[in-house]
C-alpha positions in Angstrom: 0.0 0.0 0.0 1.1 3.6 -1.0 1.1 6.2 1.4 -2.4 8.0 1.0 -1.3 11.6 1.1 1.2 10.3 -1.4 -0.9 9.6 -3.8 -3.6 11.7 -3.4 -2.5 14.2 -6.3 -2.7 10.9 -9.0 -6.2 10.4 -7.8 -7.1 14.5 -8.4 -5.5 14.4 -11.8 -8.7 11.8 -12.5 -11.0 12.7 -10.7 -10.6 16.2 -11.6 -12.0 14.9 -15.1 -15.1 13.3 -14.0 -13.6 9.9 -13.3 -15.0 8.4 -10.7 -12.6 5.5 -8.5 -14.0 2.3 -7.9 -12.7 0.8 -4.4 -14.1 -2.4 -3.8 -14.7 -5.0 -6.0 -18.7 -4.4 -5.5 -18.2 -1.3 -7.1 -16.2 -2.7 -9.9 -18.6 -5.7 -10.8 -21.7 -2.8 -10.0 -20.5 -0.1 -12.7 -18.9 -2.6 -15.7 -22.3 -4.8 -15.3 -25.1 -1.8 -15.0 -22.8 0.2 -17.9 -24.8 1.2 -20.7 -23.0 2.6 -23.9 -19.2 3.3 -23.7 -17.4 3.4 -20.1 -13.7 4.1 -19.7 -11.5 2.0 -17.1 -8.2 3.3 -16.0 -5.8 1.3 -14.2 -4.1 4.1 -12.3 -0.6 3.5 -10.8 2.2 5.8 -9.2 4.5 5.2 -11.8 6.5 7.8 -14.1 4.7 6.5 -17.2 1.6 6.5 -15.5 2.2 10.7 -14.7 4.3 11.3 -17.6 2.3 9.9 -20.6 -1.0 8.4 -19.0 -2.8 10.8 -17.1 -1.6 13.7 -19.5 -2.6 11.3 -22.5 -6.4 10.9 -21.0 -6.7 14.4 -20.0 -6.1 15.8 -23.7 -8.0 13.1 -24.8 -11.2 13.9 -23.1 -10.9 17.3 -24.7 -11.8 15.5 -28.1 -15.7 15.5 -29.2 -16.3 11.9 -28.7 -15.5 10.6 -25.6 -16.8 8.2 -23.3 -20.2 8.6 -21.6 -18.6 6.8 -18.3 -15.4 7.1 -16.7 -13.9 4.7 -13.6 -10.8 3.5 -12.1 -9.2 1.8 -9.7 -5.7 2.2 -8.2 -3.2 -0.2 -8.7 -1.5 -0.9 -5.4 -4.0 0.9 -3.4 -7.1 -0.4 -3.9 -5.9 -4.2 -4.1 -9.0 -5.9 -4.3 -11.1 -3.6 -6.6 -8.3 -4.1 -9.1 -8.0 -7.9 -8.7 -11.8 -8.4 -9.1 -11.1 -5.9 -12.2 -8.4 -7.7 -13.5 -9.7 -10.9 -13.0 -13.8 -10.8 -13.6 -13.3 -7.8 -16.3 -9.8 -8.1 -18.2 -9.7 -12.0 -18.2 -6.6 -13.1 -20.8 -4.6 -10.0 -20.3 -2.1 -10.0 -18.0 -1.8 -7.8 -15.1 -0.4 -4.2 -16.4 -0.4 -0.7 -14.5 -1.0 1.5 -15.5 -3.5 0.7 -18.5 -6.7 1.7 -20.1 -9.5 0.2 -21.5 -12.6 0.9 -22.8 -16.3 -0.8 -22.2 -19.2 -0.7 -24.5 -21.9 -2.0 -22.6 -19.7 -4.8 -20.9 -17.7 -5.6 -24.0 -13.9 -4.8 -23.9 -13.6 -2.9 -27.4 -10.0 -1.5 -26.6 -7.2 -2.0 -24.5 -4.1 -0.1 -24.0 -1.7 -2.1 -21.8 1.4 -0.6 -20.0 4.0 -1.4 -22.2 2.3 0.5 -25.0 2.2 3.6 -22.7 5.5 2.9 -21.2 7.1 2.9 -24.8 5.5 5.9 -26.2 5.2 9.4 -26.5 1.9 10.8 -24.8 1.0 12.3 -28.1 0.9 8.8 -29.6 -1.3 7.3 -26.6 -3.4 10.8 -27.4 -4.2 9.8 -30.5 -4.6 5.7 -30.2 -7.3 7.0 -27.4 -9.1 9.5 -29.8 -9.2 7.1 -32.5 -10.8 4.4 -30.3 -13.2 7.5 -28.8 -14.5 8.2 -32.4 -14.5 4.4 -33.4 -16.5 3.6 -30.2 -18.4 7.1 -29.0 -20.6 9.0 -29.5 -23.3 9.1 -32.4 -21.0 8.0 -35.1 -20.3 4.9 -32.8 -24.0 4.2 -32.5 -24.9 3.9 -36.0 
């Protein structure tokens, strides 16, 4: 476990964007199986990438006209147990990788961005693999 106060700035760079954290595995099973249209799931973690490429990546991201119409996460050693349930119930196959992001429609996994795809890129590349799977998935276009 990470010192609370520690962290507490990588929760606000989330939850300052509407994301709402999921603590327990209740609430993970209780948003990804009530979810209706397109929900985004960050694995959120105290690591450089995560605060040099992730965070930044999803903020600009969100700034696009298509975005998700949901937006969770859980914290990576913090929230043990909400990320095993999500890891285990919701990302079966993958293996474990923090941070990441993934995106729901309904309870379908449509897109996954693991961490050594965040890890090994520029933000500005993770920027636009998110907005292309925003438009692909969100939004009107998505629905037709």
């Amino acid at each position: 476990m990470y010192d609370p106060v520690m962290i507490q700035p990588y929760r606000d760079e989330l939850t300052e964007l509407g994301i709402k954290e999921l603590m327990t595995p209740e609430e993970v099973d209780g948003a990804l199986n009530s979810n209706k249209g397109t929900m985004l799931v960050v694995i959120n973690s105290v690591c450089g990438c995560a605060a040099g490429k992730a965070r930044p990546a999803i903020r600009e991201a969100l700034m696009n006209a298509a975005k998700p119409e949901n937006m969770v996460s859980v914290f990576a050693g913090q929230e043990k147990e909400a990320t095993e349930r999500l890891r285990e119930q919701w990302l079966q196959g993958i293996p474990p990788s923090s941070p990441a992001i993934a995106l729901y429609k309904d309870q379908e996994l449509v897109h996954f961005i693991p961490r050594h795809k965040i890890e090994g890129r520029a933000a500005r590349e993770i920027v636009a693999d998110l907005v292309s799977a925003f438009n692909e998935h969100c939004g009107s276009q998505a629905a037709v």
